[in-house]
LUMLO-941332 format. One record per residue: residue in one letter; x, y, z of N, C-alpha, C in turn; residue number from 1. Coordinates in steps of 0.02 Angstrom, whole numbers, m for minus. Each point is the difference from the previous one (the first is absolute). Example, Ala and Ser with C-alpha at 12.3 -4.5 7.8 and 13.67 -1.06 7.14 Angstrom:
  rest     n_x     n_y     n_z    ca_x    ca_y    ca_z     c_x     c_y     c_z   nr
     A     660    m284     390     m45      59       0      45      60       0    1
     S     m18      53     m36      42      59       3     m39      55      37    2
This chain:
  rest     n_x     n_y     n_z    ca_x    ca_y    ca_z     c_x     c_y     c_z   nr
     X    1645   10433    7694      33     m64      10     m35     m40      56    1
     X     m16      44      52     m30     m34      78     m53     m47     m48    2
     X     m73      56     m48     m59     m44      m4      m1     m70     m40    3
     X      73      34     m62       6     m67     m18      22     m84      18    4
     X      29      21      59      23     m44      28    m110     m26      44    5
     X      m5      62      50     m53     m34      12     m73     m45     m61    6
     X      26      28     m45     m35     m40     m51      18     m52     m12    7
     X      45     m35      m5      21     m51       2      m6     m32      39    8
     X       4      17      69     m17     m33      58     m68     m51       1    9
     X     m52      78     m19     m70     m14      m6      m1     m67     m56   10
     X      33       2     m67     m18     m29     m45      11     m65      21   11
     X      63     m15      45      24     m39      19     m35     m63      43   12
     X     m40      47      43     m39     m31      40     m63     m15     m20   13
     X     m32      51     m44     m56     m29     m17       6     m59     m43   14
     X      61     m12     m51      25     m74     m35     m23     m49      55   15
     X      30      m3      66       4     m50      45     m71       1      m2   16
     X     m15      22       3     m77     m28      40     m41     m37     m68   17
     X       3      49     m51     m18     m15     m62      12     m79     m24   18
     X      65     m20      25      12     m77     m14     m30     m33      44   19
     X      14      25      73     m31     m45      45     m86     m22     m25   20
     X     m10      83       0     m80     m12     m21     m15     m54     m62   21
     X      36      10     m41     m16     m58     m60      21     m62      17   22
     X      38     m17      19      11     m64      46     m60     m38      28   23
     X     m14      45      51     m67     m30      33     m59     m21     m69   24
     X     m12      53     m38     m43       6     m41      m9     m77     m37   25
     X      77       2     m34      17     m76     m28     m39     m59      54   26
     X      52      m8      50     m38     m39      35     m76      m1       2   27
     X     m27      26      29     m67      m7       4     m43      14     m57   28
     X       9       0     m61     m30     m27     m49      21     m68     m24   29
     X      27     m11      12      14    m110      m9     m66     m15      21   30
     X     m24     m40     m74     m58     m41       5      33     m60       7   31
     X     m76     m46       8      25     m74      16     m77     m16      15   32
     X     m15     m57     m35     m59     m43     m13       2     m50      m5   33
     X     m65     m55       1       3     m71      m3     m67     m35     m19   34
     X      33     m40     m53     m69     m53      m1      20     m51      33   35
     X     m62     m18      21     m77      13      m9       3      62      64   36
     X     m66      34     m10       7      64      55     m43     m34      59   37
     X      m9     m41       5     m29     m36      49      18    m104     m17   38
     X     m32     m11      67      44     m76       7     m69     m27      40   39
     X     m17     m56     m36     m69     m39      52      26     m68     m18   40
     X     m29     m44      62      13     m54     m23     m23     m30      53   41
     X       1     m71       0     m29     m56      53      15     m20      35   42
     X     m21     m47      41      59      m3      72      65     m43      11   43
     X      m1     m18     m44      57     m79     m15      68      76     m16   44
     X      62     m60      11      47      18     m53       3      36     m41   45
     X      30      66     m40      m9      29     m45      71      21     m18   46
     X      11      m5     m57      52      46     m18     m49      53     m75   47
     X      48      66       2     m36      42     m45      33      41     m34   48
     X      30       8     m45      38      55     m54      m1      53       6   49
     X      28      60      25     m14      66       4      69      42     m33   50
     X     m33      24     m73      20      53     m48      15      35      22   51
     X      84      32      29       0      67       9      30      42     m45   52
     X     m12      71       2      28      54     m69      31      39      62   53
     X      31      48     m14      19      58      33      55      33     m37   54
     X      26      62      31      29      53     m40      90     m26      25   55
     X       0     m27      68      80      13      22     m31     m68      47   56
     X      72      m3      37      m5     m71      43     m54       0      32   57
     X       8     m65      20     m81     m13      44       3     m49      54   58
     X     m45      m8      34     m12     m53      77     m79     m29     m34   59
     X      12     m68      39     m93     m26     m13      16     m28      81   60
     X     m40       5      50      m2     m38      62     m79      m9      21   61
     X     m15     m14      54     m42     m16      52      12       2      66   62
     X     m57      25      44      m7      m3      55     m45     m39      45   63
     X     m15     m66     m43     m46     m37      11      57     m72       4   64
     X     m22     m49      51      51     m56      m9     m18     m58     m35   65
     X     m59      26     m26     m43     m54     m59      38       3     m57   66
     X      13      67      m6      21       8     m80      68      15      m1   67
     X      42     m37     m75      77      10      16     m19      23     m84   68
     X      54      60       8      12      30     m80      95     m36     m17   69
     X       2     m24     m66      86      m4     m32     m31     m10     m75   70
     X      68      46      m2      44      29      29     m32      68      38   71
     X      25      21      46      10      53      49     m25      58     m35   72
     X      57     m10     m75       2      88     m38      39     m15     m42   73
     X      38      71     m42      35     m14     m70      38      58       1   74
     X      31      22     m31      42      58     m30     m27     m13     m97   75
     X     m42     m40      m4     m17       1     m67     m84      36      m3   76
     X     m29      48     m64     m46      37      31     m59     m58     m44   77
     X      24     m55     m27     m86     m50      20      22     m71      57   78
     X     m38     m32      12      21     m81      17     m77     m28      24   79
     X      29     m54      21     m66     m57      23      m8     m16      79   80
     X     m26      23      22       6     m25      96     m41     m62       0   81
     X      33     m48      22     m58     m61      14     m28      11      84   82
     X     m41      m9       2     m60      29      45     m26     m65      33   83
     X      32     m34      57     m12     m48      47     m48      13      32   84
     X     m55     m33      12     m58      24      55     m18     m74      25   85
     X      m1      m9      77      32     m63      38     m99      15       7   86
     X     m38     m96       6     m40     m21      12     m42      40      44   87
     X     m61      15      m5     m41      27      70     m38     m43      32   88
     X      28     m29      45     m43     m53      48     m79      17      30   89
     X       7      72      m3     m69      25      29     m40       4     m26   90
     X     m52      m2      17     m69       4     m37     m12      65     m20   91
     X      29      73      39      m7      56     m12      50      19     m73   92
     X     m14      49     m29      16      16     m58      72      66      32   93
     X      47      m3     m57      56      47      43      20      49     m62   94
     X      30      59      23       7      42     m61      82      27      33   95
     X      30      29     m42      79      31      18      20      30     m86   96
     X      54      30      15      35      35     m25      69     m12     m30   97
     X      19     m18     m82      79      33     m17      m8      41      m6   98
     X      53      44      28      52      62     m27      51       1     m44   99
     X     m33      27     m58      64      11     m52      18      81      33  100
     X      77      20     m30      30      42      18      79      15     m17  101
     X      m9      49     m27      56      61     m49     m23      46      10  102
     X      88      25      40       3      60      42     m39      m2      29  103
     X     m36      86       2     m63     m16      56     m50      m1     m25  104
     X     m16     m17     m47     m83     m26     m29     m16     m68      14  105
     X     m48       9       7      m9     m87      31     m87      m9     m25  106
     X      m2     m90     m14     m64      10     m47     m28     m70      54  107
     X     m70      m4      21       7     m77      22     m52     m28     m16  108
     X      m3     m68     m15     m28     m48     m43     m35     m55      51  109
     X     m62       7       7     m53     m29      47      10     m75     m20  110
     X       2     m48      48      m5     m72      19     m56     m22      25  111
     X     m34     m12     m41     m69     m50      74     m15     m65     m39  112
     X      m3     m33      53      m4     m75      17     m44     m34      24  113
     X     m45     m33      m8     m69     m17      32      30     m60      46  114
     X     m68       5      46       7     m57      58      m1     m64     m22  115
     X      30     m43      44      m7    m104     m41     m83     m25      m3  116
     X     m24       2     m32     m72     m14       0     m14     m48      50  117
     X     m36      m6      32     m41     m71      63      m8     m67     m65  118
     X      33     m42      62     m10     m74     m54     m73      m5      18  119
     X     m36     m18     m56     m68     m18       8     m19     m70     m11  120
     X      71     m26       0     m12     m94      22      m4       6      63  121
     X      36      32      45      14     m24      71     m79      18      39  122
     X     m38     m21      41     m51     m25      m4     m11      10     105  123
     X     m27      61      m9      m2      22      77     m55     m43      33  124
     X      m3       8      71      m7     m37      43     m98      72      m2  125
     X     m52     m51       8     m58      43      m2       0      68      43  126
     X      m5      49     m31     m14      46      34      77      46       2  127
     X      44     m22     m17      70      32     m14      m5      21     m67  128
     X      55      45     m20      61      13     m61      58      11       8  129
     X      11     m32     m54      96       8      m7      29      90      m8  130
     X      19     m14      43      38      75      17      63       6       9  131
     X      41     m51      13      74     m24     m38      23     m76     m19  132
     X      59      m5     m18      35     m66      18      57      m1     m56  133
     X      35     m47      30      75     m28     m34     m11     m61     m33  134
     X       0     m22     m51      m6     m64     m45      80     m18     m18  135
     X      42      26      15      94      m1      m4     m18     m23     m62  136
     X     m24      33     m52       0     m25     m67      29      42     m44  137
     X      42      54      17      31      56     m42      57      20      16  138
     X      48     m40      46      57      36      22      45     m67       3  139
     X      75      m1      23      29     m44      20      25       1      89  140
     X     m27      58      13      13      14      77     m61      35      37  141
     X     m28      14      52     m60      53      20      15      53     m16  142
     X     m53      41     m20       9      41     m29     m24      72      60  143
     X      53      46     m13      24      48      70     m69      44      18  144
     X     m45      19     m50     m45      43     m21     m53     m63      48  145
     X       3     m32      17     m44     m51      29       6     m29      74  146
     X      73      10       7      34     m44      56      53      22      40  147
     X      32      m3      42      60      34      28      16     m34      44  148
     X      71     m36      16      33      m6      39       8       2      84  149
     X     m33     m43      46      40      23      57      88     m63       3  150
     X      40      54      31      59     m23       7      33     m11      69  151
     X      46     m56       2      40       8      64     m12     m62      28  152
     X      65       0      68      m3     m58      33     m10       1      83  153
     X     m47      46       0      m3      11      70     m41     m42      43  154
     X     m17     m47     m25     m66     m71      30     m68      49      11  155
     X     m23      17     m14     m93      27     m42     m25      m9      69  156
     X      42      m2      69     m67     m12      61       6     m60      14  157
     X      16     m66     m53       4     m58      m2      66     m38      44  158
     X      36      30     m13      89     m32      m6       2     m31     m74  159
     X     m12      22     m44       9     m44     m75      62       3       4  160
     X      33     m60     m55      73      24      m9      13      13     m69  161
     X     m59      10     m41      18      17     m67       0      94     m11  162
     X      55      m5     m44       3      81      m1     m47      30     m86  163
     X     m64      31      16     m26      m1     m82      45      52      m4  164
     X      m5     m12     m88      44      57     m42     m22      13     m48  165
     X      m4      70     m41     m37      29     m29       0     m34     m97  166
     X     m26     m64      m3     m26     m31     m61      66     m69     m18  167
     X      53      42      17      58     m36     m27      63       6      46  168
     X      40     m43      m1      67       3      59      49     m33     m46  169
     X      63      35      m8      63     m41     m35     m15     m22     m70  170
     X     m28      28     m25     m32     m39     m67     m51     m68      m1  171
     X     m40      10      74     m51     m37      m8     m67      15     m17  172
     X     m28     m12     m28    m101      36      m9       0     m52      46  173
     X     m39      34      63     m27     m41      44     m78      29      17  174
     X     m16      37     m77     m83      19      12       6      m6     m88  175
     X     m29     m47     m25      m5       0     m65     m60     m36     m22  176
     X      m5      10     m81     m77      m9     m30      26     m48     m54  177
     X     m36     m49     m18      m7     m51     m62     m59     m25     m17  178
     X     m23      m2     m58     m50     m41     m14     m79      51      65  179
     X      m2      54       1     m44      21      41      m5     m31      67  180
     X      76     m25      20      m6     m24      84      39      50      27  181
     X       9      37      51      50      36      43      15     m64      53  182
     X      49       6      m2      51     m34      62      48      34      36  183
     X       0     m27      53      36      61      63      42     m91      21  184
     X      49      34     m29      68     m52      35      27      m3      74  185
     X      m8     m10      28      57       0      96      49     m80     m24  186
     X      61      35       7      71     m36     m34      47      54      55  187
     X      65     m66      15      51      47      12      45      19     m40  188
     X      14      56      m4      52      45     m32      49      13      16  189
     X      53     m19       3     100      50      46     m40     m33      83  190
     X      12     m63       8     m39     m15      86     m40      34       9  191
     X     m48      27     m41     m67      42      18     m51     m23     m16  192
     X     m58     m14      39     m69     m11     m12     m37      74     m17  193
     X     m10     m12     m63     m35      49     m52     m74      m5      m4  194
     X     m57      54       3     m58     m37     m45     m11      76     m16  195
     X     m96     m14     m22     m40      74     m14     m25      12      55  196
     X     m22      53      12     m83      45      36     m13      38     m50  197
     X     m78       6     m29      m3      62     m41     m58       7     m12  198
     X     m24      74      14     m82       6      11      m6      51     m73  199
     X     m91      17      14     m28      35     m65      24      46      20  200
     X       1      63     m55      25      65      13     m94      47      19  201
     X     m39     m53      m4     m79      15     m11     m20     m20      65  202
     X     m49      34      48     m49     m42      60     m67      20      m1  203
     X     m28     m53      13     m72      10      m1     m41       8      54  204
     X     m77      17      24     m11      m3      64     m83     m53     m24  205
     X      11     m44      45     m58     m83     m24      m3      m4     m81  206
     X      24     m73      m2       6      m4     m62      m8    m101       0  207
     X     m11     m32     m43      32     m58     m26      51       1     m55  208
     X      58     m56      53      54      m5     m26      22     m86      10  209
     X      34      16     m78       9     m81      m3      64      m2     m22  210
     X      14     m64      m4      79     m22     m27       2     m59     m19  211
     X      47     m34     m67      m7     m71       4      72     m29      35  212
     X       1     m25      21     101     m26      17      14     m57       3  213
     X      38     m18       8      45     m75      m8      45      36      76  214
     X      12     m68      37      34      28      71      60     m38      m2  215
     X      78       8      31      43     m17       6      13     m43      43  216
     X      32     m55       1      24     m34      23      48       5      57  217
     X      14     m55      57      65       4      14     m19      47      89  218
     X      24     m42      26      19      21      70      29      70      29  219
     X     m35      47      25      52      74     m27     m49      31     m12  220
     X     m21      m1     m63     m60      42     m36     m61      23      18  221
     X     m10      67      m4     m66      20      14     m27      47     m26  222
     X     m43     m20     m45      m5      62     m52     m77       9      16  223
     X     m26      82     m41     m53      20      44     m33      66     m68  224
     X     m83     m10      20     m16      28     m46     m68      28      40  225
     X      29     114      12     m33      13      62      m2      67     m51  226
     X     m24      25      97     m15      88     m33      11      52      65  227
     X      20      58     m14      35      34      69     m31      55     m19  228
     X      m3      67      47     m44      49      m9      59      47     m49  229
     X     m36      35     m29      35      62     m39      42      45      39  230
     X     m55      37      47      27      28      50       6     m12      61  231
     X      57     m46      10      14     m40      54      41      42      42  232
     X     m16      m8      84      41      34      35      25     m54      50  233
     X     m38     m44      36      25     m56      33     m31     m52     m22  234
     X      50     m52      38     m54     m85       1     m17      m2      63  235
     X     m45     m52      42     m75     m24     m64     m34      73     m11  236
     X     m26      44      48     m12      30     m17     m24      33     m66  237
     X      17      m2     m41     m22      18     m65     m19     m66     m38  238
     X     m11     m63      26     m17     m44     m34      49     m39     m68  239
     X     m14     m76      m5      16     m27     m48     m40     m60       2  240
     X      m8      m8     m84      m8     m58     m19      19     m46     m55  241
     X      m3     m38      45      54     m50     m42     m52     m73     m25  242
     X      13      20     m74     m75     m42     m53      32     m74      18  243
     X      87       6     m28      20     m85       2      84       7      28  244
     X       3     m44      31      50     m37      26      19     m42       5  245
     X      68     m60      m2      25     m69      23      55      18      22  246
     X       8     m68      42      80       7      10      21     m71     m28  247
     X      61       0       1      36     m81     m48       2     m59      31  248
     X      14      32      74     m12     m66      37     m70     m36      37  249
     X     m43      27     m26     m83       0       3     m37      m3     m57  250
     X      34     m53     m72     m26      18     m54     m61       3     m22  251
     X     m23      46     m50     m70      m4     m33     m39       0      57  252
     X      21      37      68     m62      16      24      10      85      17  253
     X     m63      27     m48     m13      83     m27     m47      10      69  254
     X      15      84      13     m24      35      47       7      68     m14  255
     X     m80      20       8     m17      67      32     m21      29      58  256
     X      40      54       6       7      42      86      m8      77     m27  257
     X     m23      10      70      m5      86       3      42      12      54  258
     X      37      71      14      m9      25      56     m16      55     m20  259
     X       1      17      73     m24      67      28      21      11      95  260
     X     m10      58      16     m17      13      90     m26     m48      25  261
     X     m41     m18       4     m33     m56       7      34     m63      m1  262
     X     m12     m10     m57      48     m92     m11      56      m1     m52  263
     X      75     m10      39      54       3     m45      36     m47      15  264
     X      24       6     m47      81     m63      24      37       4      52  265
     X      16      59      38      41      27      38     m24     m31      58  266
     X     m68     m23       0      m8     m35      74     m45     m53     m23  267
     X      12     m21     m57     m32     m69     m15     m79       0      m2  268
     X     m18      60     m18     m90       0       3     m41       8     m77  269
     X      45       1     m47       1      11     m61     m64     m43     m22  270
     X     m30      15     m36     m68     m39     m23      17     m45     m57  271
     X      20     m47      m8       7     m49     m61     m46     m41     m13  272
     X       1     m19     m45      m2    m109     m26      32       5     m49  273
     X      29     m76      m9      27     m40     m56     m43     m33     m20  274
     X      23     m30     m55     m29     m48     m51      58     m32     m25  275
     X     m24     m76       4      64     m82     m36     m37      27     m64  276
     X      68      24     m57     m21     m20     m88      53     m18     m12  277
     X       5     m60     m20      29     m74     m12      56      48     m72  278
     X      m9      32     m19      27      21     m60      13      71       6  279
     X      44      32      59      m8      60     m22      63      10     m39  280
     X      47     m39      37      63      17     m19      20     m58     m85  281
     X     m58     m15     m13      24     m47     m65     m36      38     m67  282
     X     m84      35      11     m22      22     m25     m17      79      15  283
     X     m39      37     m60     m36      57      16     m42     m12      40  284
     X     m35      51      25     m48      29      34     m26      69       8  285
     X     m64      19      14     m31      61      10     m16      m5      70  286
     X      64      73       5     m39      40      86     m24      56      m5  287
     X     m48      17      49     m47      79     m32      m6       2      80  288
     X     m31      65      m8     m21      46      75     m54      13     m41  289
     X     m56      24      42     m51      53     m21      m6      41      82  290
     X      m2      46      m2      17      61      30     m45      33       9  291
     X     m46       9      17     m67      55       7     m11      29      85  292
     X       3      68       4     m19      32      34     m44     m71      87  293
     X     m27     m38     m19     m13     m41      59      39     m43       7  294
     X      30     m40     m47      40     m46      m6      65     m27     m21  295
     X      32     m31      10      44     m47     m22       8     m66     m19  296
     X       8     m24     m77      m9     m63      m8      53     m34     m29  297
     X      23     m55      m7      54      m7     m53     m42     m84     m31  298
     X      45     m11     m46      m8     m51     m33      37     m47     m39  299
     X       7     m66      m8      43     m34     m38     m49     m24     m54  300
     X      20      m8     m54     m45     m16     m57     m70     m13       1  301
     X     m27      72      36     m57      27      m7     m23     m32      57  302
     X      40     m34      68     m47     m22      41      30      29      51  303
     X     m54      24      43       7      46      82      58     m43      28  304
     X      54      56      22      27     m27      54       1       8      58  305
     X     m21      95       0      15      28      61     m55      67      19  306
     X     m16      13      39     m45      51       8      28      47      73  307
     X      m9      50     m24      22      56      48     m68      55      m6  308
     X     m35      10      55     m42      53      12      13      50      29  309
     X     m57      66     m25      24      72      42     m59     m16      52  310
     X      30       8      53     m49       0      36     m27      69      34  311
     X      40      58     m14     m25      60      17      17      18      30  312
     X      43     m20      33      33      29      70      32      39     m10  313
     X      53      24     m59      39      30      m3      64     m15     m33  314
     X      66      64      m8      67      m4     m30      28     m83      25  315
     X       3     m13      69      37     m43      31     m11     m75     m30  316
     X     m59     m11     m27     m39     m65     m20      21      28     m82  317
     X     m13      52     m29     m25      19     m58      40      51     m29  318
     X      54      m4      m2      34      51     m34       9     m16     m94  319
     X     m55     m16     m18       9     m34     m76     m58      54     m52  320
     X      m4      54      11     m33      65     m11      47      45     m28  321
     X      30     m26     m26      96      57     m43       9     m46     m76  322
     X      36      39     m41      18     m33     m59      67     m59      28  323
     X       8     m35     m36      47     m67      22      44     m10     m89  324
     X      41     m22       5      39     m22     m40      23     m67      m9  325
     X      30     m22     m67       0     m96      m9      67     m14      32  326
     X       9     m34      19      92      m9      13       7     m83     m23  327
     X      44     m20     m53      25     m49      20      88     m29      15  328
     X       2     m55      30      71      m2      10       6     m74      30  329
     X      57     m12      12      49     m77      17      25       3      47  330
     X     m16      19      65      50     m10      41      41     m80      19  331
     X      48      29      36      52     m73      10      16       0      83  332
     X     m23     m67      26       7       5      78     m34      36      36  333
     X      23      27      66     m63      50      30     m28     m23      47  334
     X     m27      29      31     m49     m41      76     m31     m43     m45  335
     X     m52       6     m39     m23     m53     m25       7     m26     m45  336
     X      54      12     m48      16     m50     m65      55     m39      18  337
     X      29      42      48      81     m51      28     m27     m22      73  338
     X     m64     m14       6     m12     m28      86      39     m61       4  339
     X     m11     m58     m45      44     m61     m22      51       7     m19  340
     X      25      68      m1      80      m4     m44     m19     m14     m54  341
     X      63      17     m20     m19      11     m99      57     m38     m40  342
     X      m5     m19     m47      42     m57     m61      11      23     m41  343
     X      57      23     m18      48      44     m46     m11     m51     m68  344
     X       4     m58       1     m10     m51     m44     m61      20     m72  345
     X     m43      42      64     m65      m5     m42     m10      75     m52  346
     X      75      37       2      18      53     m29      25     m15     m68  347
     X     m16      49     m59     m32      33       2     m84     m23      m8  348
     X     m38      42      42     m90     m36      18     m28      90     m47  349
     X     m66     m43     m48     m17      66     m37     m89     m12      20  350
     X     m35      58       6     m58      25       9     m26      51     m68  351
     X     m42     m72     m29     m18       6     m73     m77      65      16  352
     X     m12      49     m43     m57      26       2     m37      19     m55  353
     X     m51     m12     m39     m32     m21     m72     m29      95       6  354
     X     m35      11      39     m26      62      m4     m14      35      79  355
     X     m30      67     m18     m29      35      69     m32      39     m39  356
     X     m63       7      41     m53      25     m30     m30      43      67  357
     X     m36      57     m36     m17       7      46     m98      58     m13  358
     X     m71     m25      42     m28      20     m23     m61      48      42  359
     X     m28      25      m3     m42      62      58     m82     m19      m9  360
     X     m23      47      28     m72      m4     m15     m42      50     m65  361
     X     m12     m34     m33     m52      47     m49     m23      65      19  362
């Protein structure tokens, strides 16, 4: 009687495991596949069909923020994932991964995407190539993969009294694209003076860089089209330069400045000139830097404005030997946009920009 009972025991237990074991077994034989077994495509916009089969429920995702899979998954064992793959602004070519997945088998289906080809209208300056730029000809806002946000209202060093905010405030686009123009709005919002700041997510070290813009109007305003170091630890110290500038109550007259140790704002030694263009704030215009290891130059439609030399001395004169980044933005008021006080009247004031380009040496 004892063994029969221990037989049972045994039989008993080995059942358990026996199910458990087939359990697992089940599971992990669930297939699950997809056409196409691979995914290529170009750099624009894409959407793409992806066939899935499988044995039991399923997941389709990504870990890439380019690519969006929907539906998600199914409890049905075929369906259709439409396969979102968001624009590649870069010139570099990008590859990632869906994961299909039932139970624990998991199958994944290669994505690659080639880089935005170089416009070969746009027409470098001798001795350069195009090595980036924004034509705002593909989006309705900047596009994040390109650009980023600085935020806040803490006055920038300046005393500004505009607080930037990151693209949009209250349901405003106050960084938006039409017709291949980006415009950066400064408007008040809830008694708030709103605008942009927003640089490349890219920096270069000597380069020519250009921009076309239309400048804003209006007493207040001071919008600015510069470049700050990548790896910035202080000002001047680490240098800036700043390609273009106005303020509203000084119209249409554009200026480029550097600082540095040497010559900064902070004690009024800053190296400038201006230039009277009768049209900045009515029409376009082209401002550029060219940047080379000896020099500093800028320019308004192709004519010298400003020259900055290395003279060798050193960081204190010359800290312009680091990659630098584009920044543009609107400030409102400020030591120098509100030196005259500023005119609410002249709100909302927009700072039109056609392109940014940007190009190196061969």
């Amino acid at each position: 009687m004892r063994n029969i009972k221990i037989l049972s025991l045994l039989s008993f237990v080995i059942g358990i495991v026996a199910c458990s074991s087939s359990g697992t077994d089940i599971e992990s034989t669930n297939t699950i596949s997809g056409t196409p077994a691979q995914i290529s495509v170009s750099y624009s916009d894409t959407i793409v069909d992806l066939n899935v089969v499988s044995s039991a429920e399923w997941a389709a995702f990504s870990d890439e923020s380019w690519i969006n899979c929907s539906p998600s998954g199914s409890v049905n064992l075929t369906g259709t994932v439409e396969v979102s793959i968001s624009a590649n602004t870069s010139d570099d070519a990008r590859t990632g991964n869906i994961v299909l997945k039932s139970g624990t088998t998991r199958s994944l289906i290669e994505v690659n995407q080639s880089g935005k080809p170089v416009d070969t209208s746009i027409i470098a300056p001798e001795g350069y190539e195009l090595v980036w730029n924004d034509e705002f000809d593909s989006n309705t806002e900047p596009n994040t993969e390109d650009w980023y946000y600085e935020t806040g209202d803490n006055g920038w060093g300046n005393n500004e009294i505009q607080n930037y905010v990151a693209g949009s405030v209250g349901g405003e686009q106050l960084a938006s694209i039409e017709d291949g123009i980006l415009t950066i709005t400064c408007k008040k919002v809830d008694d708030e003076v709103c605008s942009i700041r927003m640089n490349t997510t890219k920096s270069w070290k000597y380069a020519y860089v250009e921009a076309r813009l239309k400048l804003p109007s209006g007493k207040g305003t001071w919008p600015a089209f510069w470049m700050m170091p990548k790896n910035f630890t202080s000002w001047p110290g680490d240098g800036e330069i700043d390609i273009m500038e106005e303020v509203g109550y000084n119209p249409n007259y554009v200026s480029s400045t550097i600082h540095c140790d040497a010559y900064n704002g902070a004690d009024g030694t800053q190296k400038t000139t201006q230039k009277y263009l009768s049209t900045a704030q009515s029409d376009y215009h082209i401002y550029a830097l060219e940047w080379t290891a000896d020099y500093i130059k800028t320019y308004v439609d192709g004519e010298l404005l400003f020259t900055y030399m290395n003279d060798g001395s050193g960081e204190a004169k010359w800290p312009f030997d680091a990659a630098f980044y584009v920044k543009l933005n609107l400030a409102w008021g400020g030591n120098w946009g509100g030196a005259q006080g500023v005119d609410e009247s002249s709100l909302p004031a927009s700072y039109m920009i056609d392109y940014v380009r940007v190009f190196q040496k061969q």
